[in-house]
PDB file of N, CA, C and O in Angstrom:
ATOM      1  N   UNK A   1       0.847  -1.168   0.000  1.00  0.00           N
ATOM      2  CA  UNK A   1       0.000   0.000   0.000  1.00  0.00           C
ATOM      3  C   UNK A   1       0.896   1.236   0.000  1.00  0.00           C
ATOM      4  O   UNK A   1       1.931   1.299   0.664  1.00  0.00           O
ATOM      5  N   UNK A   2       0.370   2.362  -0.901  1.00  0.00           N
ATOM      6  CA  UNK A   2       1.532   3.330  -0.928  1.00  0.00           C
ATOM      7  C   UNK A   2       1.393   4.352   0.535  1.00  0.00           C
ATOM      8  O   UNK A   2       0.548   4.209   1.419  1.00  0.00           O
ATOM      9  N   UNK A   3       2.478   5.390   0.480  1.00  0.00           N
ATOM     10  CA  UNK A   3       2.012   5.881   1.650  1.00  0.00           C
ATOM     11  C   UNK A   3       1.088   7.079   1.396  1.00  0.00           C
ATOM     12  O   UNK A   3       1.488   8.189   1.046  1.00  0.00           O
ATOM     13  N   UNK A   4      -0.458   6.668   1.655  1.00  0.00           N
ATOM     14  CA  UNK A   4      -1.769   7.547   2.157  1.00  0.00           C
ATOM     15  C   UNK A   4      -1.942   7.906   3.023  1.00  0.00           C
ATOM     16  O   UNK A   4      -1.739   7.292   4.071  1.00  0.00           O
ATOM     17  N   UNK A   5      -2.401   9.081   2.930  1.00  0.00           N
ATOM     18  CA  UNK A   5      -2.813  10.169   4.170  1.00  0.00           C
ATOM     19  C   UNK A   5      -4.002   9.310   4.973  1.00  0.00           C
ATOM     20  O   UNK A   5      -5.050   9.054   4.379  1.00  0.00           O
ATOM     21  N   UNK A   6      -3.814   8.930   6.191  1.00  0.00           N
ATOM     22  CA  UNK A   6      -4.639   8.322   6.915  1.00  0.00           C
ATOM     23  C   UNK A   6      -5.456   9.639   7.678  1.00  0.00           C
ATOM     24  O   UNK A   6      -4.767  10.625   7.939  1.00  0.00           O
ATOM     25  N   UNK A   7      -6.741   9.655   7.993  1.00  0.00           N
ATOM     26  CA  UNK A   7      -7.525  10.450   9.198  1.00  0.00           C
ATOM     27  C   UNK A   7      -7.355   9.502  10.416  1.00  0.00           C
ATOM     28  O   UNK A   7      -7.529   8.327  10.740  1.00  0.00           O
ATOM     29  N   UNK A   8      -6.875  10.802  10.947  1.00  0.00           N
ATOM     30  CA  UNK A   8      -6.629  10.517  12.623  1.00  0.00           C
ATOM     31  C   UNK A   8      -8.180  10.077  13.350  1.00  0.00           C
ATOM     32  O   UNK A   8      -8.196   9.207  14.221  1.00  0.00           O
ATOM     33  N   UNK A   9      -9.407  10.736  12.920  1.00  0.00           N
ATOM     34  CA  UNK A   9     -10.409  10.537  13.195  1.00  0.00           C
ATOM     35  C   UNK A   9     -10.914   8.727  13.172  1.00  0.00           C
ATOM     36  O   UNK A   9     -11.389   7.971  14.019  1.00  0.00           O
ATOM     37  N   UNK A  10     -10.594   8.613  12.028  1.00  0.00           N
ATOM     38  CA  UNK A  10     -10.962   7.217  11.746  1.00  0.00           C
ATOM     39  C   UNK A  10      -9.902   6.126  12.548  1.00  0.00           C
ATOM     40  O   UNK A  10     -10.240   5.247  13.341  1.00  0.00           O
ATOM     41  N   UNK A  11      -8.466   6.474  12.072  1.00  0.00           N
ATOM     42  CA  UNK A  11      -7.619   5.557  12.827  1.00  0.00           C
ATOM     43  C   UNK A  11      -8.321   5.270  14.195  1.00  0.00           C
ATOM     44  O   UNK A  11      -8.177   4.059  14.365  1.00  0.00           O
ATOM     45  N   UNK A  12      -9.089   5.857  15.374  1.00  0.00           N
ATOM     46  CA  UNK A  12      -9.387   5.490  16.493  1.00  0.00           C
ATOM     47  C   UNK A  12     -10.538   4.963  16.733  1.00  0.00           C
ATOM     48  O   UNK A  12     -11.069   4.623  17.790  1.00  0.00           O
ATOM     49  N   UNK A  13     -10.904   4.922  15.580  1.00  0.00           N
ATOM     50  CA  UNK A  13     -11.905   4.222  15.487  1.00  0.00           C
ATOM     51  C   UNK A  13     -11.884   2.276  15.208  1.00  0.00           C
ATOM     52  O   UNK A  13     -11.114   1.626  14.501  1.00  0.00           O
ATOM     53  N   UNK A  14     -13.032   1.800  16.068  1.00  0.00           N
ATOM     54  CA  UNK A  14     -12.886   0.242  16.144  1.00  0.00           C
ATOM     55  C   UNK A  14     -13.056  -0.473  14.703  1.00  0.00           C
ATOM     56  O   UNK A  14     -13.005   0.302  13.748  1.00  0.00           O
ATOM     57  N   UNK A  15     -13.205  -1.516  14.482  1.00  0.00           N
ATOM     58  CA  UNK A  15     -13.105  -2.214  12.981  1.00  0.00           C
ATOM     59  C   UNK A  15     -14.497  -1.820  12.823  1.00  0.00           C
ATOM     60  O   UNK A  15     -14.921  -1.127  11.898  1.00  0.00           O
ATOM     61  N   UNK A  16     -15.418  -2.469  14.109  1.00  0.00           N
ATOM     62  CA  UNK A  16     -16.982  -2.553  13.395  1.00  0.00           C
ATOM     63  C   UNK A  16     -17.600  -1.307  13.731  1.00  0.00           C
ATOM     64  O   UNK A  16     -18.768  -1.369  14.114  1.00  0.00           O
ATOM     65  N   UNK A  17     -16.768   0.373  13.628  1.00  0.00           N
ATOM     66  CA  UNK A  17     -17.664   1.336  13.707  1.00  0.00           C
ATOM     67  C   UNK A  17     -17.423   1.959  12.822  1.00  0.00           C
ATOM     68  O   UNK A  17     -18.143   2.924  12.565  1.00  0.00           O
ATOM     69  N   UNK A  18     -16.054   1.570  11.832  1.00  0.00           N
ATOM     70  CA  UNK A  18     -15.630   1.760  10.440  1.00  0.00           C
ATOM     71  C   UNK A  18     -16.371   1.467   9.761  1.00  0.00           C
ATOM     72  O   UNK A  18     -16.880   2.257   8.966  1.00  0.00           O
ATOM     73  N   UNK A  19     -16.857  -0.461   9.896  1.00  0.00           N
ATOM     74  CA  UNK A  19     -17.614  -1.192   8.439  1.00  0.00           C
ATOM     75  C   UNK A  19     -18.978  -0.579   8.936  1.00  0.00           C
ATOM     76  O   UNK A  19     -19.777  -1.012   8.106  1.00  0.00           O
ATOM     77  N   UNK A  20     -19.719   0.229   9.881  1.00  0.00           N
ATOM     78  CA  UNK A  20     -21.415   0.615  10.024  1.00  0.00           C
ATOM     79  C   UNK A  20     -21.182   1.613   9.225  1.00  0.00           C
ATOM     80  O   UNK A  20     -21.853   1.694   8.196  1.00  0.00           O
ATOM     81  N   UNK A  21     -19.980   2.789   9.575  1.00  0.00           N
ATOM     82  CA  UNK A  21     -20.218   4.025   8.937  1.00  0.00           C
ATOM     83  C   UNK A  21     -19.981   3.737   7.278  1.00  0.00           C
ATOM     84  O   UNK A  21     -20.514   4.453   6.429  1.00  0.00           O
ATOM     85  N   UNK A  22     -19.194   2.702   6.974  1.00  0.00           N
ATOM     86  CA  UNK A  22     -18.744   2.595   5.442  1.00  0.00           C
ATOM     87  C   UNK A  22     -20.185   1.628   4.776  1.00  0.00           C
ATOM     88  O   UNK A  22     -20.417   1.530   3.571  1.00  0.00           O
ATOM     89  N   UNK A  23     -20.982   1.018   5.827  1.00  0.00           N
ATOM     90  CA  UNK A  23     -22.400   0.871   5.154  1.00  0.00           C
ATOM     91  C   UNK A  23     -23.354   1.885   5.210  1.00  0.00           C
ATOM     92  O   UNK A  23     -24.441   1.853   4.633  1.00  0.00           O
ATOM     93  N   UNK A  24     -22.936   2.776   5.907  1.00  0.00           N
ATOM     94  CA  UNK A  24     -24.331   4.209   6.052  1.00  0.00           C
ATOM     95  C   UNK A  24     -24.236   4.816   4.528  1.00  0.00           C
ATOM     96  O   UNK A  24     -25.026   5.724   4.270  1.00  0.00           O
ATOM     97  N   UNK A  25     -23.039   4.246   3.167  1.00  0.00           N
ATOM     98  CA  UNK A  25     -23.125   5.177   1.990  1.00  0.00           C
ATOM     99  C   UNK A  25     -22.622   6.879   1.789  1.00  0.00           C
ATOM    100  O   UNK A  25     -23.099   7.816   1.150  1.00  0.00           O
ATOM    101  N   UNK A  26     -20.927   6.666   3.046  1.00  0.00           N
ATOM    102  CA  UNK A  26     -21.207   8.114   3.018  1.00  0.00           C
ATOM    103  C   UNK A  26     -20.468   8.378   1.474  1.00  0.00           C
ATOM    104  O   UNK A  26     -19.880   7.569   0.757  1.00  0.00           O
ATOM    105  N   UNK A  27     -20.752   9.876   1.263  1.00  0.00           N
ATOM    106  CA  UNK A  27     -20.149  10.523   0.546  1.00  0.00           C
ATOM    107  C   UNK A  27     -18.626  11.585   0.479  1.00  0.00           C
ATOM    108  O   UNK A  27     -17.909  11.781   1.460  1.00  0.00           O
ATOM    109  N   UNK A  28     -18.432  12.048  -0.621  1.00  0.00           N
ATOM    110  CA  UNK A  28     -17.277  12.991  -0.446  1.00  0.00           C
ATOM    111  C   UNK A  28     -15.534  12.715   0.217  1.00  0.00           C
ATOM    112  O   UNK A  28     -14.662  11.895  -0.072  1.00  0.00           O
ATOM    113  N   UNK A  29     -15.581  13.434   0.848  1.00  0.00           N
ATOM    114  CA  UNK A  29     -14.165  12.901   2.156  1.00  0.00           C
ATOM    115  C   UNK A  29     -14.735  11.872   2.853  1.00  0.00           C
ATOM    116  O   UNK A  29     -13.971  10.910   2.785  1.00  0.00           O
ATOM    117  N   UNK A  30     -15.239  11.739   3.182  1.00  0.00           N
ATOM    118  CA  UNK A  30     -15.694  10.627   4.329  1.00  0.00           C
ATOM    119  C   UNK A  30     -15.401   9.496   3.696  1.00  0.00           C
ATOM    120  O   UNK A  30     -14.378   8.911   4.052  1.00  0.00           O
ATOM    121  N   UNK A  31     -16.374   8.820   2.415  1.00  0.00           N
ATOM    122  CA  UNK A  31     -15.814   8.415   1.533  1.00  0.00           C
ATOM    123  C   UNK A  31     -14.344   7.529   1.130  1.00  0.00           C
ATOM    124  O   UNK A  31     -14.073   6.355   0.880  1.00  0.00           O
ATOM    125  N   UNK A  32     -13.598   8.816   1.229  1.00  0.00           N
ATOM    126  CA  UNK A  32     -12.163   8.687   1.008  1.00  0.00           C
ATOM    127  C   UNK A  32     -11.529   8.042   2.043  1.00  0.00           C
ATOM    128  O   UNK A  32     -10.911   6.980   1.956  1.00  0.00           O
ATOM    129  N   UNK A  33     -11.731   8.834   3.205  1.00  0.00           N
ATOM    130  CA  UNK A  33     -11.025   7.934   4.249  1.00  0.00           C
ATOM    131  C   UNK A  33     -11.512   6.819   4.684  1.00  0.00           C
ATOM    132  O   UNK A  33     -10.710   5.917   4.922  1.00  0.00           O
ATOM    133  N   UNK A  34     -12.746   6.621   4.871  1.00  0.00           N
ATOM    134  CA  UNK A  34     -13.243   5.326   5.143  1.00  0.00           C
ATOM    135  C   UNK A  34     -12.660   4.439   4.352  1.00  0.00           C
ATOM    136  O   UNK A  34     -12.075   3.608   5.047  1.00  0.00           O
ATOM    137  N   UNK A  35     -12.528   4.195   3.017  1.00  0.00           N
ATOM    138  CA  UNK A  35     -12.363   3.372   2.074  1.00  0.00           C
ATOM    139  C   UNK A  35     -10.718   3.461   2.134  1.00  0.00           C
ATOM    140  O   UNK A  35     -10.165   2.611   1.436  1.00  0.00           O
ATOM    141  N   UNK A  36     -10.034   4.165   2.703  1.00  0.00           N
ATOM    142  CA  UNK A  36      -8.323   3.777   2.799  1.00  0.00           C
ATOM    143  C   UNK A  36      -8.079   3.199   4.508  1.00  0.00           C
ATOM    144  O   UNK A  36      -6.998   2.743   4.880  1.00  0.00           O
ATOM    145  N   UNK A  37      -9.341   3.328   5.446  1.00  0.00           N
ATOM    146  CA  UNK A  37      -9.033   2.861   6.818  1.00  0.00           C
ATOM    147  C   UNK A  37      -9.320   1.306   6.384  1.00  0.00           C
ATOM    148  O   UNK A  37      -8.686   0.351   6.832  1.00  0.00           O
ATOM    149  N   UNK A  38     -10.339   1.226   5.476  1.00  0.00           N
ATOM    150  CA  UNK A  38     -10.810  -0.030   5.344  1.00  0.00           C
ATOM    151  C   UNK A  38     -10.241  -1.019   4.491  1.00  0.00           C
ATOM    152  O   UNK A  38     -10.579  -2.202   4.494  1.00  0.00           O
ATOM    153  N   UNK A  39      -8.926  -0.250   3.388  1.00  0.00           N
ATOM    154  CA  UNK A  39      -7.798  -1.100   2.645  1.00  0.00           C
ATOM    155  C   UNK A  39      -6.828  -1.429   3.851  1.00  0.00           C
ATOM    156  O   UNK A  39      -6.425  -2.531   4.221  1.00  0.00           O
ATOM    157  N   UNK A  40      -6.596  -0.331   4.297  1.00  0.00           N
ATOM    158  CA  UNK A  40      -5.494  -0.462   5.419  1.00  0.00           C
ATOM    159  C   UNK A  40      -5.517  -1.561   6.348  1.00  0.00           C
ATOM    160  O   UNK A  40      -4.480  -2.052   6.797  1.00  0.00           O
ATOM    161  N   UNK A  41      -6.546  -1.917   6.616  1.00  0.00           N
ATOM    162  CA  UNK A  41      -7.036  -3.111   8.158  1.00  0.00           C
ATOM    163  C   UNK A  41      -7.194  -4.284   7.325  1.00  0.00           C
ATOM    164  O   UNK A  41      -6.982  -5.424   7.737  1.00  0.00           O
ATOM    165  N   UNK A  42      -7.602  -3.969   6.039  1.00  0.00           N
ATOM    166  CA  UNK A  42      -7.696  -5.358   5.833  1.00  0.00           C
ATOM    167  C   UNK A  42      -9.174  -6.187   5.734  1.00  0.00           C
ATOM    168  O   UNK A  42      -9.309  -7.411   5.724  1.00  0.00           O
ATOM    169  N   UNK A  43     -10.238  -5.164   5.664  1.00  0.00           N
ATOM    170  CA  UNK A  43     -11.529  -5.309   6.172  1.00  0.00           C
ATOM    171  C   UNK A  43     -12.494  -5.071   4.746  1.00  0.00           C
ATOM    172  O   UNK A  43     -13.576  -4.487   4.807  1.00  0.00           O
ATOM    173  N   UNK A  44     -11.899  -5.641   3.405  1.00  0.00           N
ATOM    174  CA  UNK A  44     -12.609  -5.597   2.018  1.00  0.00           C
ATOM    175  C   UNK A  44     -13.402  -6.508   2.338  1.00  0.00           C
ATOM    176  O   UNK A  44     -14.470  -5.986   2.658  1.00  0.00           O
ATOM    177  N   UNK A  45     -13.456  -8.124   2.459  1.00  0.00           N
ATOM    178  CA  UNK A  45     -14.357  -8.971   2.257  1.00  0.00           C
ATOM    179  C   UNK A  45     -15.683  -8.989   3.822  1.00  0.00           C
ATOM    180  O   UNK A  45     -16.742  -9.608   3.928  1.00  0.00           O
ATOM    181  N   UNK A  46     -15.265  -8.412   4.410  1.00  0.00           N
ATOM    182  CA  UNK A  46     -16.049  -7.946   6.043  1.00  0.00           C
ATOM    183  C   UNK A  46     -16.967  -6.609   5.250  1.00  0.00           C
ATOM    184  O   UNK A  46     -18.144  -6.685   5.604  1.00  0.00           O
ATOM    185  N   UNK A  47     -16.800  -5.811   4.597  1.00  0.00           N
ATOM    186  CA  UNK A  47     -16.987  -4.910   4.329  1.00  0.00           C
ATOM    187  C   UNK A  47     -17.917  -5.202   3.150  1.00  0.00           C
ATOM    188  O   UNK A  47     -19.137  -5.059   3.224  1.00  0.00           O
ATOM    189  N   UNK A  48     -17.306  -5.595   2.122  1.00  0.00           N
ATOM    190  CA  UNK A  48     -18.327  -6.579   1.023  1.00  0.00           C
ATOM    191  C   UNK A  48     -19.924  -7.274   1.211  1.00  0.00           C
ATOM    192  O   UNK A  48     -20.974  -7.110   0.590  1.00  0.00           O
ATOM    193  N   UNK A  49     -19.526  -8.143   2.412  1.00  0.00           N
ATOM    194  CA  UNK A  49     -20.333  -8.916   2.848  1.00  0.00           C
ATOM    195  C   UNK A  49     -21.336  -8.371   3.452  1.00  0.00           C
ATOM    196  O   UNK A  49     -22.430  -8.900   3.257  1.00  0.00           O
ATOM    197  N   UNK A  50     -21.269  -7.212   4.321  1.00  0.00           N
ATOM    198  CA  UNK A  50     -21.928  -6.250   5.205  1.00  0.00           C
ATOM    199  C   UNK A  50     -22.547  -5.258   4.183  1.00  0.00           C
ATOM    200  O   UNK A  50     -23.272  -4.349   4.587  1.00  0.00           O
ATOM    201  N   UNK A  51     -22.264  -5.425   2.830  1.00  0.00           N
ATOM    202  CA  UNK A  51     -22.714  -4.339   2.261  1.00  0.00           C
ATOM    203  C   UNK A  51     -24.320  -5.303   1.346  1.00  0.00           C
ATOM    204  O   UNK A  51     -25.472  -4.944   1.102  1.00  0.00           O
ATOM    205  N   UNK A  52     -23.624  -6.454   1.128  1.00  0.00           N
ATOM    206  CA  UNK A  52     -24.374  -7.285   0.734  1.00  0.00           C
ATOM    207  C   UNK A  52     -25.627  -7.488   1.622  1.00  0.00           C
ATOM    208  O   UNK A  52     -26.748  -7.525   1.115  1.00  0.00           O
ATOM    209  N   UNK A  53     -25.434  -7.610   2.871  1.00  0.00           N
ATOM    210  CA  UNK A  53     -26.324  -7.982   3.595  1.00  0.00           C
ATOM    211  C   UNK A  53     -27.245  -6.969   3.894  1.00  0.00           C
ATOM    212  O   UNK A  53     -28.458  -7.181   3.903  1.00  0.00           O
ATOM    213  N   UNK A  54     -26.679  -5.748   4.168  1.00  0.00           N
ATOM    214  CA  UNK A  54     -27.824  -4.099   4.088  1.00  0.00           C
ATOM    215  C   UNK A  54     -28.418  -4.136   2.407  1.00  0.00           C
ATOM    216  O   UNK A  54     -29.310  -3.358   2.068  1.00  0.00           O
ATOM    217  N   UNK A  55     -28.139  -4.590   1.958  1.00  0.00           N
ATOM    218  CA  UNK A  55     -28.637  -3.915   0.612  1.00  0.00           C
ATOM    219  C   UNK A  55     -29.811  -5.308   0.477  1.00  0.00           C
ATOM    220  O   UNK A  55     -30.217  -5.002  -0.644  1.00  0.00           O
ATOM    221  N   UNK A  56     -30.649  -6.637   0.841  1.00  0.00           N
ATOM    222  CA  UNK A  56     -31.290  -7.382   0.504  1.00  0.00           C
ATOM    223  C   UNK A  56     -32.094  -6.693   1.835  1.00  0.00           C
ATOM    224  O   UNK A  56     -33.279  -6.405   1.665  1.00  0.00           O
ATOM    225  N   UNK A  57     -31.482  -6.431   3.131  1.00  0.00           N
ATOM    226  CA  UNK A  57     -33.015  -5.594   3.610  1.00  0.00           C
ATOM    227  C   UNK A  57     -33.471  -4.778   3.526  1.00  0.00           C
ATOM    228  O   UNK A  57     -34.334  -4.403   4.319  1.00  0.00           O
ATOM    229  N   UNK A  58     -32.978  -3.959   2.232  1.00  0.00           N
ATOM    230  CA  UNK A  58     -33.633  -2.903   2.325  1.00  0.00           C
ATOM    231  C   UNK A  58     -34.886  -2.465   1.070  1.00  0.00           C
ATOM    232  O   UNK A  58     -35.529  -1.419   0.981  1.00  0.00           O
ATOM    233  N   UNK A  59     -34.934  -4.036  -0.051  1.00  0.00           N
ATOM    234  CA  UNK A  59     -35.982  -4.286  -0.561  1.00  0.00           C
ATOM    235  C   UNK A  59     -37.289  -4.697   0.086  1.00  0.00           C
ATOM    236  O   UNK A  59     -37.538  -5.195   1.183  1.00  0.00           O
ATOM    237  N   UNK A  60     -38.033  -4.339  -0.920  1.00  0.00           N
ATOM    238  CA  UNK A  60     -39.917  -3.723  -0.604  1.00  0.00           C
ATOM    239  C   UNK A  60     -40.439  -5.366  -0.615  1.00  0.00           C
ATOM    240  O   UNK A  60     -39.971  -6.193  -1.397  1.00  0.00           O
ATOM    241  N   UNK A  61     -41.488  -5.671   0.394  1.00  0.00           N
ATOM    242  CA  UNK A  61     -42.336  -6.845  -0.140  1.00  0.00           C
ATOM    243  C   UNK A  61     -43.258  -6.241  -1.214  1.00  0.00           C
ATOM    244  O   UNK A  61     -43.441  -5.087  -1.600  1.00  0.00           O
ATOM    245  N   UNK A  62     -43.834  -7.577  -1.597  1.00  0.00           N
ATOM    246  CA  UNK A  62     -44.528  -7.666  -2.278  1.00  0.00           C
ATOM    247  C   UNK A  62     -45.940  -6.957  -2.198  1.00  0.00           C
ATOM    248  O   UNK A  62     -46.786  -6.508  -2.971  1.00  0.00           O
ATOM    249  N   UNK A  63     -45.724  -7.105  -0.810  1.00  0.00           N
ATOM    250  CA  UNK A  63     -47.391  -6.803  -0.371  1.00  0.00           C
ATOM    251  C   UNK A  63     -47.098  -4.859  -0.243  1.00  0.00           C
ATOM    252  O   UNK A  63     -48.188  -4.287  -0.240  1.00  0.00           O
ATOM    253  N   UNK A  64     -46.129  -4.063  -0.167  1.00  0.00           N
ATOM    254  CA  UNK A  64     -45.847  -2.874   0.053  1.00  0.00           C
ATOM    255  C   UNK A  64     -46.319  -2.390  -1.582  1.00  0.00           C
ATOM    256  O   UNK A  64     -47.006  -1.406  -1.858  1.00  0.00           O
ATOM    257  N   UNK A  65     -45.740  -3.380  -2.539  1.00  0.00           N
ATOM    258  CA  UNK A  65     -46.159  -2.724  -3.790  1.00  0.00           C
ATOM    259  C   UNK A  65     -47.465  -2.618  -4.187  1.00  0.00           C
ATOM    260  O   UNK A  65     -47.839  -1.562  -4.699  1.00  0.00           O
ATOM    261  N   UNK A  66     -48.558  -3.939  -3.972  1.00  0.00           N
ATOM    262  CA  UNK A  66     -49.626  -4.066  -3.961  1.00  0.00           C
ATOM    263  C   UNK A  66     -50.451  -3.448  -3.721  1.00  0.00           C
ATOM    264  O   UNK A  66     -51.520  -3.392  -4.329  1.00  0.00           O
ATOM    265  N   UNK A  67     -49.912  -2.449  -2.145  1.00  0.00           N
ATOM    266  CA  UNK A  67     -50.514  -1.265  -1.418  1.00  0.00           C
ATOM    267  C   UNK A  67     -50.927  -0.254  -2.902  1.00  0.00           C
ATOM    268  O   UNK A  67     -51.948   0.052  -3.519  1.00  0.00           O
ATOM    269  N   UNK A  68     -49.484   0.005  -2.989  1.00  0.00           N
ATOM    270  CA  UNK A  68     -49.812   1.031  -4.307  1.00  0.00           C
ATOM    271  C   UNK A  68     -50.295   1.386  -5.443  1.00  0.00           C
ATOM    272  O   UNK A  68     -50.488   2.469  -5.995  1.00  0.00           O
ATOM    273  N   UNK A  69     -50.642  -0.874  -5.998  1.00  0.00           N
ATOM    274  CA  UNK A  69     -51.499  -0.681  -7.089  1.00  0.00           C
ATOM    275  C   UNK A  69     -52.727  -0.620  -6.779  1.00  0.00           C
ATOM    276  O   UNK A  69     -53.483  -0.384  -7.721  1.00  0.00           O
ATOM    277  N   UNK A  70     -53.194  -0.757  -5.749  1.00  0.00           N
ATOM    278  CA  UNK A  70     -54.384  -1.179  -5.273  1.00  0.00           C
ATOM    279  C   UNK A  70     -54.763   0.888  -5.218  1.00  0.00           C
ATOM    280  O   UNK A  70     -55.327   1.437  -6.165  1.00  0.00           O
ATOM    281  N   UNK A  71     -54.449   1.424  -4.352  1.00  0.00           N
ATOM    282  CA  UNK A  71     -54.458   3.127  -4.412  1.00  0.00           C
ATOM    283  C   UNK A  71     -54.669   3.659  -5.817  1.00  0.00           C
ATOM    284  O   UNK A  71     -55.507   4.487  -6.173  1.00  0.00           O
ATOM    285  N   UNK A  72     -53.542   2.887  -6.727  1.00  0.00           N
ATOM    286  CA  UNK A  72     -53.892   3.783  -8.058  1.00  0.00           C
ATOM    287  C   UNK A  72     -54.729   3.120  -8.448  1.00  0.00           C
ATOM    288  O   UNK A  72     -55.334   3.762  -9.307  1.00  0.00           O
ATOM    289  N   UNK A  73     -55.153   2.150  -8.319  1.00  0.00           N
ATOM    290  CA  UNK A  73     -56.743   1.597  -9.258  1.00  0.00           C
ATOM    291  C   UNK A  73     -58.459   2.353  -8.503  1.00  0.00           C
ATOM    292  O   UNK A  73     -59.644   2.431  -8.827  1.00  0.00           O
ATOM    293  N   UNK A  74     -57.548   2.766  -7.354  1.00  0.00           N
ATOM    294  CA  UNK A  74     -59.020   3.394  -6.627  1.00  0.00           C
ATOM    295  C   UNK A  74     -58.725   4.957  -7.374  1.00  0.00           C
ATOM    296  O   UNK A  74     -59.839   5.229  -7.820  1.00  0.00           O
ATOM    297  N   UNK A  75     -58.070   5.778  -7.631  1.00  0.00           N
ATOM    298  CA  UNK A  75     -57.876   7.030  -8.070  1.00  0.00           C
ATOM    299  C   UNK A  75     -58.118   6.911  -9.775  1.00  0.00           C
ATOM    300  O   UNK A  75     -58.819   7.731 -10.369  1.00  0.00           O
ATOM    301  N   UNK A  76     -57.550   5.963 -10.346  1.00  0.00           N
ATOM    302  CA  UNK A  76     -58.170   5.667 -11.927  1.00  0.00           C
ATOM    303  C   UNK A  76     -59.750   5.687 -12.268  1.00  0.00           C
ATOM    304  O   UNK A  76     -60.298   6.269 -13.205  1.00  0.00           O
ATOM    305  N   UNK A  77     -60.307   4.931 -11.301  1.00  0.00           N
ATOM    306  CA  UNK A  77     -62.335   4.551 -11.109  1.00  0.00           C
ATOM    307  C   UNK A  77     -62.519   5.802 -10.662  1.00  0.00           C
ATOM    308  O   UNK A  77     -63.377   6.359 -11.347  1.00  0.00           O
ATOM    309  N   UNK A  78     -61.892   6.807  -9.419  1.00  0.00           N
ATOM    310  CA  UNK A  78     -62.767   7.739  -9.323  1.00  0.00           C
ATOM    311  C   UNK A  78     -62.756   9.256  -9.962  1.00  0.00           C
ATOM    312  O   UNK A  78     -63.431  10.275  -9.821  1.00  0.00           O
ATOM    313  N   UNK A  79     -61.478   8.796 -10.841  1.00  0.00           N
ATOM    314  CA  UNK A  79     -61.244   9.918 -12.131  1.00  0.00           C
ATOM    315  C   UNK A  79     -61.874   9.837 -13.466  1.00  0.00           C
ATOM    316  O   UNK A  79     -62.327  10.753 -14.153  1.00  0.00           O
ATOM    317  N   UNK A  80     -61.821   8.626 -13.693  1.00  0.00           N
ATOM    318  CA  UNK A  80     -62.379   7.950 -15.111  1.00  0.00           C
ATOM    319  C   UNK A  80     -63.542   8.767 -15.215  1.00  0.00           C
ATOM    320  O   UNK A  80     -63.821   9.414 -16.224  1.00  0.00           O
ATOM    321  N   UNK A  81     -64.240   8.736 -14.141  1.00  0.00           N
ATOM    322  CA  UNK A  81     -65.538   8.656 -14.935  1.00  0.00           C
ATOM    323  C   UNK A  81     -66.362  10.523 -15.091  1.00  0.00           C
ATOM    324  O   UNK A  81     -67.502  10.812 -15.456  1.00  0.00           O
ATOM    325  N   UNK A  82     -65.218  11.449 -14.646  1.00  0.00           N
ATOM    326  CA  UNK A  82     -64.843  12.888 -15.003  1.00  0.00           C
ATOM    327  C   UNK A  82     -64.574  13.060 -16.181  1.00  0.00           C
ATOM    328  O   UNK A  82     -64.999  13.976 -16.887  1.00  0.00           O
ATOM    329  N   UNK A  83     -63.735  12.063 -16.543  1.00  0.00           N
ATOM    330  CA  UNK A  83     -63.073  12.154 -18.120  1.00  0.00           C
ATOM    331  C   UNK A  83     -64.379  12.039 -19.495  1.00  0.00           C
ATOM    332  O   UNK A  83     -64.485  12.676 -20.542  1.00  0.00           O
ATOM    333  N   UNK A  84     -64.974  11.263 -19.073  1.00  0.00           N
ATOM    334  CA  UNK A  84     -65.416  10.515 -19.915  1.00  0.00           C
ATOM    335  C   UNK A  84     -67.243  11.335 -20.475  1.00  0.00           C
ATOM    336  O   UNK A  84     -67.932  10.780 -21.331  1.00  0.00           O
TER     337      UNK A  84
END
């Protein structure tokens, strides 16, 4: 690894308050350093995996979408018949 500017902020920070904040999606600098604390330790496939695992809960059931077709079919019937 070449030599990168590490944040002092992050260095004191524990492994698993690195991989929460590097799953919260930050942006910008944050970003940056997170993602060189997290080459540095050694924590890609911990980090991978954790990203994998936030990202399948944070899809919709089935029944959440349903909600919504069900709403727009009640607003279609009670517009339609304005149109027409």
């Amino acid at each position: 690894m070449a030599n990168l500017l590490r944040s002092n902020k992050y260095q004191s920070f524990s492994d698993e308050k690195i991989l929460s904040l590097f799953n919260d999606h930050p942006k910008g600098e944050a970003k940056h350093f997170l993602q060189i604390e997290v080459d540095a330790r050694g924590l890609e496939d911990k980090a991978l995996l954790s990203l994998q695992n936030n990202k399948k809960k944070t899809s919709h059931s089935a029944w959440y979408y349903l909600g919504y077709a069900i709403m727009l079919g009640f607003i279609i019937v009670r517009f339609a018949g304005q149109m027409f």
